[in-house]
LUMLUMMI-298825 format. One record per residue: residue in three letters; x, y, z of N, C-alpha, C in turn. Coordinates in steps of 0.1 Angstrom, whole numbers. Each point is the difference from the previous one (the first is absolute). Layout:
["ALA"; [X; Y; Z]; [X; Y; Z]; [X; Y; Z]] ...
This chain:
["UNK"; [817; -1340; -412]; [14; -1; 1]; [4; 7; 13]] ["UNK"; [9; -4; 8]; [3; 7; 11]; [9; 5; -1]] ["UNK"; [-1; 13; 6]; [14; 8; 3]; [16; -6; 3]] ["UNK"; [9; 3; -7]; [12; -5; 5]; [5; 5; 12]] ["UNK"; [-3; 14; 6]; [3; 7; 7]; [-5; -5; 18]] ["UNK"; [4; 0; 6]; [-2; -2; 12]; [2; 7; 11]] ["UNK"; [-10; 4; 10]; [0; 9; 9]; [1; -3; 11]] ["UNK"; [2; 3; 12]; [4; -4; 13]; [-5; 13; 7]] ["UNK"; [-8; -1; 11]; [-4; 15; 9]; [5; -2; 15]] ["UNK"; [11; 9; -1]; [2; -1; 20]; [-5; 11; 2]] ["UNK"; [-9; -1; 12]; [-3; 16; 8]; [6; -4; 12]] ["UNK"; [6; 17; 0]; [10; 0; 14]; [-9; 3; 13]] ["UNK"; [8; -8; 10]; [-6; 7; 14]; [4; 7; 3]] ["UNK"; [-3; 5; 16]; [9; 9; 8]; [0; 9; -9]] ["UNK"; [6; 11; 8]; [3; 14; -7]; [2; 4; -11]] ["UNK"; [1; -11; -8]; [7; 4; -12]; [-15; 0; -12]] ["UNK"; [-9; -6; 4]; [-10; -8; -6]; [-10; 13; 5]] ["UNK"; [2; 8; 4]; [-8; 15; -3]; [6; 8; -10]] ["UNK"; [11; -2; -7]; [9; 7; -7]; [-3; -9; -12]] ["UNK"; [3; -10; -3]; [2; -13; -13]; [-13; -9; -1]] ["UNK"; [-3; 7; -10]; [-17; -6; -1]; [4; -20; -7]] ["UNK"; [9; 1; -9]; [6; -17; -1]; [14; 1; -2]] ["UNK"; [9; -12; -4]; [6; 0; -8]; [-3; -17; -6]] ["UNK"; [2; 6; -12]; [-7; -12; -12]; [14; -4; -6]] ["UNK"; [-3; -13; -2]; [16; -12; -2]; [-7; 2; -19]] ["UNK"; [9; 2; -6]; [-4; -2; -14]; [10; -10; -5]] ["UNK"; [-7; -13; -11]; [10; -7; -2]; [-6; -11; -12]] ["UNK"; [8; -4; -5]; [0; -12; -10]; [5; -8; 0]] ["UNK"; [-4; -16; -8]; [4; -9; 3]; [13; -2; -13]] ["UNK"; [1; 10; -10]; [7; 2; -17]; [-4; 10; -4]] ["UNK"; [12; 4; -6]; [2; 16; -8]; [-19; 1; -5]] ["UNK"; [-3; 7; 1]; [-13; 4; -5]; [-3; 15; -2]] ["UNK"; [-11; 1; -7]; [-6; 19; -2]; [-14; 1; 3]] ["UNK"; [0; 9; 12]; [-18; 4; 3]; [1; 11; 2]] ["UNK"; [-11; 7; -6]; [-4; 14; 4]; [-7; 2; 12]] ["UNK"; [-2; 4; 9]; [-7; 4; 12]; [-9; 12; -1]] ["UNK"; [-9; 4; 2]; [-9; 15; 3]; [4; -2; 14]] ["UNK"; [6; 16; 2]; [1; 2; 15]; [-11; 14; 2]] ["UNK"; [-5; -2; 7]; [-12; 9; 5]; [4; 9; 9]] ["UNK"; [16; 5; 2]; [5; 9; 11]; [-7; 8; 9]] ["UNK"; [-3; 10; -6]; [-9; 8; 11]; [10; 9; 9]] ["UNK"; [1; -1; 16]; [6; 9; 5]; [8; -12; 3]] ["UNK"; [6; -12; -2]; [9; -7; 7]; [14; 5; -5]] ["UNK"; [10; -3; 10]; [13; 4; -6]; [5; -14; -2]] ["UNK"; [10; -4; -9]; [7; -15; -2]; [15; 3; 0]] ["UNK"; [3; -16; 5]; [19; 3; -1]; [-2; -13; -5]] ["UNK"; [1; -3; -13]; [6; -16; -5]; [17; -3; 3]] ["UNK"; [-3; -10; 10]; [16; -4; 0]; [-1; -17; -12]] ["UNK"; [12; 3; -11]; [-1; -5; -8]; [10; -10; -1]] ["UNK"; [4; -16; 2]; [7; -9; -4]; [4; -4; -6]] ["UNK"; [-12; 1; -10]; [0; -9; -17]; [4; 18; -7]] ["UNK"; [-7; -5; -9]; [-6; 9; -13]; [-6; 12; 5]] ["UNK"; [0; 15; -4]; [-7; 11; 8]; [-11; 1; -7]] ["UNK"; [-13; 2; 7]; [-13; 1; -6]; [2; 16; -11]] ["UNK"; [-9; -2; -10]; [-2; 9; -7]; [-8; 10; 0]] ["UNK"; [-7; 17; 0]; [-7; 6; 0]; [-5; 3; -15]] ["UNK"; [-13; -7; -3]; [-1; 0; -12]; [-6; 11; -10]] ["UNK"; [-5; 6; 8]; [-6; 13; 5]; [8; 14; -6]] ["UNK"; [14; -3; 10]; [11; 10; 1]; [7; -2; -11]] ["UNK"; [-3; -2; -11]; [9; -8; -10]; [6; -12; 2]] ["UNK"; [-1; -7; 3]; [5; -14; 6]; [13; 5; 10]] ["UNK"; [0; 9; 8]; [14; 3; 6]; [-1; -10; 9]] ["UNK"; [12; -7; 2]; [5; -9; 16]; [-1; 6; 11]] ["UNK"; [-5; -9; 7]; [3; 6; 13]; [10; -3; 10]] ["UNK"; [12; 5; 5]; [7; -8; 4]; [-3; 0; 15]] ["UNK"; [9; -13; 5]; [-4; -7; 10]; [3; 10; 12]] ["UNK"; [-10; -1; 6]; [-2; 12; 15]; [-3; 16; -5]] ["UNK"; [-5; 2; -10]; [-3; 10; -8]; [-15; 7; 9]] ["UNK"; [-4; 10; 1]; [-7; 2; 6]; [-18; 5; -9]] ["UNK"; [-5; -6; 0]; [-11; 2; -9]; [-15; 12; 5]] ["UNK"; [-3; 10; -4]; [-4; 7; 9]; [-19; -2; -5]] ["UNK"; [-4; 8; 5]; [-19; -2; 1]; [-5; 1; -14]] ["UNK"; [-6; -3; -7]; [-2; 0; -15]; [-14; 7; 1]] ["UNK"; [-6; 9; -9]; [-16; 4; -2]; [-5; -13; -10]] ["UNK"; [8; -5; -6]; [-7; -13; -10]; [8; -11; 0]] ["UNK"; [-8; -10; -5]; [4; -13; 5]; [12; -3; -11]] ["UNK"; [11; -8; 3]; [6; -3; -14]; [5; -14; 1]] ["UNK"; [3; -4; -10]; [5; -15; -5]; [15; -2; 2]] ["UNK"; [2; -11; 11]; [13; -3; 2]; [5; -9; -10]] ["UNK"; [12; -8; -3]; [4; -5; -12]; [10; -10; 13]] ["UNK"; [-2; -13; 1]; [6; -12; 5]; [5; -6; -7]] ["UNK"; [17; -2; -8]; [5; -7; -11]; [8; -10; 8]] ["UNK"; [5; -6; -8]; [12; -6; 3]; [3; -9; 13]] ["UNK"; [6; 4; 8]; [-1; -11; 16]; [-8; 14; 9]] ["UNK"; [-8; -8; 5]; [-9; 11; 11]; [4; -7; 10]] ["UNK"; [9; 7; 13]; [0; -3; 9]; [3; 16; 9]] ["UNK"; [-12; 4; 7]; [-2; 14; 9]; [-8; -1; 9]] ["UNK"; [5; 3; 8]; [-6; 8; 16]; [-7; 18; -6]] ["UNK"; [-14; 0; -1]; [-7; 13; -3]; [-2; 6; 17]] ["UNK"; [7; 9; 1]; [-8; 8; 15]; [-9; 11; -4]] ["UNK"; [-12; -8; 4]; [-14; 14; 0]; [0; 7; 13]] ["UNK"; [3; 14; -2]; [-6; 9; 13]; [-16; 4; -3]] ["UNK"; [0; 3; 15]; [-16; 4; 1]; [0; 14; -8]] ["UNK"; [-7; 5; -6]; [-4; 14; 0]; [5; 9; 6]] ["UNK"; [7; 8; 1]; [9; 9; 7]; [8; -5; 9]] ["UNK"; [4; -11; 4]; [10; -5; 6]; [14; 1; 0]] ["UNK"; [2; -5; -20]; [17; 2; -1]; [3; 10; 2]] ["UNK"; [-3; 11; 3]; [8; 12; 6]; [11; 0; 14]] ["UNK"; [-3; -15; 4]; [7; 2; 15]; [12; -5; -1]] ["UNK"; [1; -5; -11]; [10; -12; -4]; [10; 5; -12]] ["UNK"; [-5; 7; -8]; [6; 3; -16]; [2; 17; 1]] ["UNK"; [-4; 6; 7]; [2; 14; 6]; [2; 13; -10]] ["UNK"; [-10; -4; -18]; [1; 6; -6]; [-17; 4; 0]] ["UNK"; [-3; 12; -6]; [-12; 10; 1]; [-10; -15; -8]] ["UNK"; [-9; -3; 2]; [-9; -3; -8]; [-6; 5; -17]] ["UNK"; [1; 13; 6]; [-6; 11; -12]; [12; -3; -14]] ["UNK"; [9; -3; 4]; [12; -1; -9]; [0; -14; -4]] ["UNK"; [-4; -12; 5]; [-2; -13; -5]; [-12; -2; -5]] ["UNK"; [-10; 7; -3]; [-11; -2; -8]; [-1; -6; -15]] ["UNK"; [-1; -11; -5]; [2; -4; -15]; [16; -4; -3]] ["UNK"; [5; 0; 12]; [17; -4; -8]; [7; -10; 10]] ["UNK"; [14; -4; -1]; [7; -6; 7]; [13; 9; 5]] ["UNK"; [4; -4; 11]; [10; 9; 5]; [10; -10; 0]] ["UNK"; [15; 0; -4]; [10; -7; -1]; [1; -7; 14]] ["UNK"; [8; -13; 3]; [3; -3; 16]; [9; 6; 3]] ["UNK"; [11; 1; -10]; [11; 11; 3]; [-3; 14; 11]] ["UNK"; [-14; 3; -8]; [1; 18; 2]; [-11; -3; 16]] ["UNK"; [-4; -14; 3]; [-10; -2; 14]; [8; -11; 9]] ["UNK"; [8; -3; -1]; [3; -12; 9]; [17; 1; 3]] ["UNK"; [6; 0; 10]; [18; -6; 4]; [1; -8; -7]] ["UNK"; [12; 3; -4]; [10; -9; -3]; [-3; -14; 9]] ["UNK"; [1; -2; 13]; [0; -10; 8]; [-15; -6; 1]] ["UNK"; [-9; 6; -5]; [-16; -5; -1]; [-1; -9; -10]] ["UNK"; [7; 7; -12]; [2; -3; -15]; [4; -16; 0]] ["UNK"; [13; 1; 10]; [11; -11; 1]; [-7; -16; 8]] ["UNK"; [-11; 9; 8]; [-7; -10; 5]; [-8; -9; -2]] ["UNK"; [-10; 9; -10]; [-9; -5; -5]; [6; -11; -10]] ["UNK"; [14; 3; -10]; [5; -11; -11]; [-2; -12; 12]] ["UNK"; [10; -1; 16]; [1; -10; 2]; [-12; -5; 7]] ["UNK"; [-10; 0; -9]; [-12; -7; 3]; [0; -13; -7]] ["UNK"; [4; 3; -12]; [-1; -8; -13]; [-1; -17; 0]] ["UNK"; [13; 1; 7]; [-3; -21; 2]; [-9; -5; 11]] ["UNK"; [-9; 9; 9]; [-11; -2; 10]; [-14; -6; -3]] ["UNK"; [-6; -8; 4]; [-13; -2; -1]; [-9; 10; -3]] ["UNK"; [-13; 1; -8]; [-9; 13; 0]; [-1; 2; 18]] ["UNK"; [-3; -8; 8]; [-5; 3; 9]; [12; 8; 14]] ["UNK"; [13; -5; -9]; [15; 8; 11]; [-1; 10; -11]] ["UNK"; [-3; 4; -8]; [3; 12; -10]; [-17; 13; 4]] ["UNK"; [-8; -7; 2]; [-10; 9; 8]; [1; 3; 15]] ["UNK"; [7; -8; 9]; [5; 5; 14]; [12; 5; -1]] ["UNK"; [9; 1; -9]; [10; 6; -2]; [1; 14; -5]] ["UNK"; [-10; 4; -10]; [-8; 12; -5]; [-2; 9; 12]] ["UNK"; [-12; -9; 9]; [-9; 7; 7]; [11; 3; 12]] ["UNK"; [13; -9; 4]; [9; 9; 14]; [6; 14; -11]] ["UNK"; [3; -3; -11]; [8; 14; -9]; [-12; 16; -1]] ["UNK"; [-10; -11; 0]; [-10; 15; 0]; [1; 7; 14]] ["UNK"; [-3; -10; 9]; [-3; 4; 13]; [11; 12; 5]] ["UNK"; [10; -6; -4]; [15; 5; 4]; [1; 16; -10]] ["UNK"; [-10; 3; -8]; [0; 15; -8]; [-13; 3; 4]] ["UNK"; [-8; -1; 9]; [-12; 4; 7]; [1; 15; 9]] ["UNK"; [-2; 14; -5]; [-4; 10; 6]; [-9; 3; -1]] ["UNK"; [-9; 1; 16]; [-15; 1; -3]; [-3; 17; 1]] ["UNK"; [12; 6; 4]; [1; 14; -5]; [-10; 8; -13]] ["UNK"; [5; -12; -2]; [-5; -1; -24]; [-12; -2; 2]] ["UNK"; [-4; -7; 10]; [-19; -10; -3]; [-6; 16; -4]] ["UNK"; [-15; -4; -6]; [-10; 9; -5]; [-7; 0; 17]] ["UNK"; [-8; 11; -1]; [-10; 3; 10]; [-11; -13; 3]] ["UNK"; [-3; -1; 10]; [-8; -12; 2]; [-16; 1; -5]] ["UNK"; [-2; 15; -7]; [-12; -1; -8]; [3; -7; -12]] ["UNK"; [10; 3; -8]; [6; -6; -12]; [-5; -15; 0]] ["UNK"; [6; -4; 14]; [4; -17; -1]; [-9; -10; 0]] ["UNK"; [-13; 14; 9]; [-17; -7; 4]; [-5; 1; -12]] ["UNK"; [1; 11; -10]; [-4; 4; -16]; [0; -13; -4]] ["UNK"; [11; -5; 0]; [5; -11; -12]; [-11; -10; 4]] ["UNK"; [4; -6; 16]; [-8; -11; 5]; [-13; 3; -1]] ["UNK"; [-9; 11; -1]; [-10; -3; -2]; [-9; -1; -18]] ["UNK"; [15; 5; -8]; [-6; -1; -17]; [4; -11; 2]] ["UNK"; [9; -12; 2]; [5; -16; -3]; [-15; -4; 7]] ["UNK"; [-6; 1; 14]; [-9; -6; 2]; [-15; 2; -3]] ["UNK"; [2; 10; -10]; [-14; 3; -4]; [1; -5; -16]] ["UNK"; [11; -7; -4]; [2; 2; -12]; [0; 11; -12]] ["UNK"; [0; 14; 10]; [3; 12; -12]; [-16; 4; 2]] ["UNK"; [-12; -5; 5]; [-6; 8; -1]; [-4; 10; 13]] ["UNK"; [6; 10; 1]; [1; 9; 5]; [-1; 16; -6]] ["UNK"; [1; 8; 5]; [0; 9; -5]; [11; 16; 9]] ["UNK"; [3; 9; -7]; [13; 4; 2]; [-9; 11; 13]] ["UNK"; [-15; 1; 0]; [-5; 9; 6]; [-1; -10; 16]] ["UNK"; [-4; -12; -3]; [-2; -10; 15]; [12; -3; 5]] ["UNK"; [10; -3; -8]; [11; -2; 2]; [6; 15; 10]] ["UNK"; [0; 10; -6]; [5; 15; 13]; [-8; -2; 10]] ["UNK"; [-11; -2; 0]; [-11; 3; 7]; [1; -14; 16]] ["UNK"; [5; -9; -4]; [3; -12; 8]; [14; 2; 5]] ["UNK"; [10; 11; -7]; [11; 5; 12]; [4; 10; 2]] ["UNK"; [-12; 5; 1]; [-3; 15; 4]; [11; 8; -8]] ["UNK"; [0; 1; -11]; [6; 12; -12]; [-7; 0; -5]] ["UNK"; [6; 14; -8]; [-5; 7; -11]; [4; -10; -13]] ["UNK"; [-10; 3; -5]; [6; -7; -19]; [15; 6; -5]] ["UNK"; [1; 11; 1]; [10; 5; -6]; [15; -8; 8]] ["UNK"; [1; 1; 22]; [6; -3; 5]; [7; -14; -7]] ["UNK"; [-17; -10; -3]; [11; -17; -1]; [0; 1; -16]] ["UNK"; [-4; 7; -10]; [7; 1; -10]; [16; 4; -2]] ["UNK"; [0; 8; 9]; [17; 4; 0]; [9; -7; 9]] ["UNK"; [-5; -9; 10]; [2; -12; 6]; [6; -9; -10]] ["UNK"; [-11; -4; -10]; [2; -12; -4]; [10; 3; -11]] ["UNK"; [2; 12; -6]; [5; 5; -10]; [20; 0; 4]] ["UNK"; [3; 3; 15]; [11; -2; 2]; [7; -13; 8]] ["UNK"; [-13; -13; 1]; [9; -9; 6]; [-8; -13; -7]] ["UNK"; [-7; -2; -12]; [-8; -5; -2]; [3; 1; -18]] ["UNK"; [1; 10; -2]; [4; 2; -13]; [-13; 3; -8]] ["UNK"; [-8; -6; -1]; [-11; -2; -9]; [-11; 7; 13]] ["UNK"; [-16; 5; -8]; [-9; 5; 10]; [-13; -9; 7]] ["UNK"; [-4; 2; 13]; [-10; -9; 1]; [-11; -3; -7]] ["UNK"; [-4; 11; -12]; [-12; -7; -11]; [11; -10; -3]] ["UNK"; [13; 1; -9]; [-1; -8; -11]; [4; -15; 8]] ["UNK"; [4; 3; 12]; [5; -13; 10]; [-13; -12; 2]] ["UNK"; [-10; 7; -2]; [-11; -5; 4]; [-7; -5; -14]] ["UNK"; [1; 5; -11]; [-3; -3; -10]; [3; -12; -2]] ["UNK"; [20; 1; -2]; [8; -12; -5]; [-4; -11; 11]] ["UNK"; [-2; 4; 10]; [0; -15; 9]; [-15; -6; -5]] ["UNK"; [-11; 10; 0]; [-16; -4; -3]; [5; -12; -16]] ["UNK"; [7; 6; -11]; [1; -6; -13]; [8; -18; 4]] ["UNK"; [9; 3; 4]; [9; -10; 9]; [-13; -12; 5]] ["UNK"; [-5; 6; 15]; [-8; -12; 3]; [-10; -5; -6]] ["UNK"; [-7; 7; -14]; [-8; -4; -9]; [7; -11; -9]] ["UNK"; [14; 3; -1]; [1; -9; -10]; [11; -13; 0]] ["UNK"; [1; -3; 16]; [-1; -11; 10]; [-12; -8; 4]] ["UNK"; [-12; 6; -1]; [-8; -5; -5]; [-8; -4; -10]] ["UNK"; [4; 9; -10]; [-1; -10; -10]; [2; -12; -8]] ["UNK"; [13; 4; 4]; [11; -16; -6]; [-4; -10; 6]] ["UNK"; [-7; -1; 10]; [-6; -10; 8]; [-16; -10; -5]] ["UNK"; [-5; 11; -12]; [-11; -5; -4]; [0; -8; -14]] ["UNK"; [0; -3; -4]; [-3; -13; -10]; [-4; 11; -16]] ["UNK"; [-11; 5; 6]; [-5; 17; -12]; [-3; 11; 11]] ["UNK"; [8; 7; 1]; [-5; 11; 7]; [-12; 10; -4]] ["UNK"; [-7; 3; 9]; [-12; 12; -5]; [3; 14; 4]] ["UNK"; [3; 5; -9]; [9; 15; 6]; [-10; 11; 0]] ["UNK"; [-14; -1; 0]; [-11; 5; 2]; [-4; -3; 17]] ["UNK"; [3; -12; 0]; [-2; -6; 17]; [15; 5; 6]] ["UNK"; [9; -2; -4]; [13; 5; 6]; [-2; 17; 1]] ["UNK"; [-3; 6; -8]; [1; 11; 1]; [-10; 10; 13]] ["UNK"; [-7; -7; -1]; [-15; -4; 12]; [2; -1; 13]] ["UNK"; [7; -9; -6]; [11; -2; 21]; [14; 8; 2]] ["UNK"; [3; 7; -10]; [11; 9; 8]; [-5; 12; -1]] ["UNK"; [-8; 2; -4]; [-7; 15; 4]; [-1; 5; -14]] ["UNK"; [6; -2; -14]; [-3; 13; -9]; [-12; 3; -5]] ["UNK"; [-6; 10; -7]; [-13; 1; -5]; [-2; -10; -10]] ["UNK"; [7; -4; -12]; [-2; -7; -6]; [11; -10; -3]] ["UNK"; [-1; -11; -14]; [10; -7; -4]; [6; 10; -7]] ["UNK"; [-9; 11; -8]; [12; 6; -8]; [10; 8; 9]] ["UNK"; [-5; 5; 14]; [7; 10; 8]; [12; -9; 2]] ["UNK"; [-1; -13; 4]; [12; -9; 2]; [12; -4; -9]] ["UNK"; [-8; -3; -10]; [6; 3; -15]; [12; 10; -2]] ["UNK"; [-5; 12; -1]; [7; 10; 0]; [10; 0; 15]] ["UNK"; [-3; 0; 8]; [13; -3; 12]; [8; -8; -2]] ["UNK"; [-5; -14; 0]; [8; -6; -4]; [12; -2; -11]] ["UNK"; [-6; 7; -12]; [10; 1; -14]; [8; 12; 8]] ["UNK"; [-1; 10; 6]; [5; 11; 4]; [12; -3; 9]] ["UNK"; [-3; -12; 12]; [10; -2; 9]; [9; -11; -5]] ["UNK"; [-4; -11; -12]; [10; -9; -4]; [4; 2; -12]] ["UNK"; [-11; 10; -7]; [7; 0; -14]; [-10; -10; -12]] ["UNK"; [-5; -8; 11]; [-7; -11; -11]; [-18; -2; 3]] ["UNK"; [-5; -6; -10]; [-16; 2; 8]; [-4; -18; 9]] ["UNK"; [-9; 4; 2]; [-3; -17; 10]; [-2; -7; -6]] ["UNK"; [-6; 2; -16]; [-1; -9; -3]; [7; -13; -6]] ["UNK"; [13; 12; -6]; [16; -2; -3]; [6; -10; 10]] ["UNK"; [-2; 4; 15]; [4; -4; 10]; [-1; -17; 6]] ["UNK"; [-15; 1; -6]; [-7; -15; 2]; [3; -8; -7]] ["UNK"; [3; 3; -19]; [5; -10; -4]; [18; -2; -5]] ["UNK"; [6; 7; 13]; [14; -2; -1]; [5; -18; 7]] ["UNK"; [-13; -2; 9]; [4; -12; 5]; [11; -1; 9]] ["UNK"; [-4; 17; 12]; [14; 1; 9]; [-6; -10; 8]] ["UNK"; [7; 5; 8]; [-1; -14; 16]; [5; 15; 8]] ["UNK"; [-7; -2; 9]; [2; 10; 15]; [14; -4; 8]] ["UNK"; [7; 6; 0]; [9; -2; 10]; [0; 7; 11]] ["UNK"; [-9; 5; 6]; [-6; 5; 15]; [6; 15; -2]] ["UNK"; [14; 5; -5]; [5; 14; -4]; [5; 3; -13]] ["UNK"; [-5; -12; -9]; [2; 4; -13]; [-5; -7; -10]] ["UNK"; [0; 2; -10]; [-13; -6; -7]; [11; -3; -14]] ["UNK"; [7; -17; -2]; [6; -8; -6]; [-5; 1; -12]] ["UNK"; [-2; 0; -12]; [-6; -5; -12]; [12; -4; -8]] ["UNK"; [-5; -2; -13]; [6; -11; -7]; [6; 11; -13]] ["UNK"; [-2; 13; -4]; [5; 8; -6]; [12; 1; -4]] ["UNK"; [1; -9; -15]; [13; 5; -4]; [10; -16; 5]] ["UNK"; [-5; -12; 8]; [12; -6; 4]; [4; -11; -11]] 
C-alpha cells in the first residue's frame, strides 16, 4: 500500500542553502492520517501550515501551529498528518536557525516556541499571504522572508559549521575526540560550542545522524541484514545497534522493518494508525 502522503524536496541555493538544509512540500491528494518517525537530531523546523497542523505525537498529540518553531530533539518522535496536509517544512542545518529565529538554542531543546513569541507581526502576515501560491512561489517566497531576517552576527563559529559537515559526511561515524582534533580544540571548547548554537552535543549529533543513514538504507533492501548493516556503520555488534537504535527512535529495527515505511529522504512515512 502506498503512502497517501507526499513529499516534495527543494534545496536552496546561494546563500541561503548554507543555512536551509531543505524545505519539504508536504501534501495530499484527500483528507487522510499518517504517522511519520521524524529522526530530528540537531535540525531546527518551522512548518508553515495551509491545511491541517501536523501533530506531535510524542508531545501528547500537541499541534503545531503554523510557523511555530520546532527546536533540536535528543529522540526521534512521531509526527501525526490528519486531515488536509498541505505544508512547506523548513529544515535548518544544525546550528544554523540561530541567525534567523534569534532565540538561545539551549532553550528550544525538546519543545516548540510559539510564532507569536519568534516572528513580526509583518513576517507572520507574510507568510499567510503565501497560501494561494504554487509549492514552488511559496518556497521562493519563504526563502526572500528568511533572507530578509538573516544576521550572520548569530552564525555559530566556523568550527561548529565544519563539525556538522563533517558528521553529515561521514554519516556520524566520527568521534567527539577526531572531531576537536581536526579543528584544533579542546573537547570541552566544541562541546560548549555545540551546546550554545547547536543545541544538542557532537556525540549524540553523530549518533542520530549514524542511526538515520542506516536506516535509509535499509528501507531500500527487500530483508535487511542488520548484522551486515551494523558491520558497515561501524558498531561492535547487531545487539550494540539494537540498543542505539531503540534508544534514538524509541523502537527496535526489527519493529522498524516490518512497519512497511517507505523512506522519504528526511523522514521515514509508515502506515501507523492510518
Amino acid at each position: 500500500m502506498t503512502s497517501p502522503l507526499k513529499m516534495a524536496v527543494y534545496r536552496p541555493a546561494g546563500r541561503l542553502g548554507s543555512y536551509v538544509r531543505a524545505f519539504q512540500v508536504f501534501s495530499t491528494t484527500q483528507p487522510a492520517g499518517v504517522s511519520v518517525l521524524d529522526f530530528g537530531g540537531g535540525d531546527v523546523s518551522v512548518p508553515v501550515c495551509f491545511g491541517d497542523p501536523v501533530l506531535v505525537e510524542d508531545w501528547g498529540r500537541a499541534a503545531v501551529p503554523s510557523a511555530a518553531v520546532v527546536g533540536p530533539r535528543r529522540q526521534a518522535v512521531w509526527l501525526r498528518f490528519q486531515g488536509i496536509v498541505d505544508q512547506v517544512n523548513i529544515s535548518f542545518f544544525p546550528g544554523a536557525a540561530g541567525a534567523f529565529v534569534g532565540m538561545p538554542m539551549p532553550e528550544l531543546v525538546g519543545r516548540m516556541a510559539s510564532p507569536d513569541d519568534v516572528w513580526p507581526h509583518d513576517f507572520r502576515e507574510a507568510v499567510a499571504e503565501l497560501e494561494p501560491l504554487s509549492p514552488e512561489q511559496r518556497v521562493a517566497g519563504l526563502a526572500d522572508l528568511l533572507l530578509a531576517r538573516l544576521e550572520p552576527g548569530r552564525e555559530p563559529r566556523p568550527q561548529v559549521r565544519e563539525a556538522v559537515r563533517l558528521i553529515r559526511a561521514s554519516r556520524g561515524r566520527v568521534t567527539v575526540r577526531w572531531l576537536a582534533d581536526e579543528l584544533n580544540l579542546s573537547i570541552s571548547q566544541l562541546e560548549r560550542s555545540f551546546a550554545r548554537y547547536v543545541g544538542v552535543g557532537p556525540k549524540l549529533l553523530a549518533r542520530q545522524t549514524r542511526v538515520c543513514a542506516l536506516a535509509a538504507e535499509a528501507t531500500g533492501l527487500a530483508s535487511p541484514s542488520w548484522a551486515l548493516l551494523a558491520a558497515r556503520y561501524g558498531y561492535a555488534d547487531q545487539a550494540h545497534l539494537a540498543r542505539e537504535f531503540r534508544e534514538l527512535t524509541g523502537i527496535t529495527p526489527s519493529r522498524f522493518a516490518g512497519s512497511d515505511a517507505d523512506f522519504l529522504q528526511d523522514a521515514l512515512v509508515g502506515r501507523r494508525g492510518v
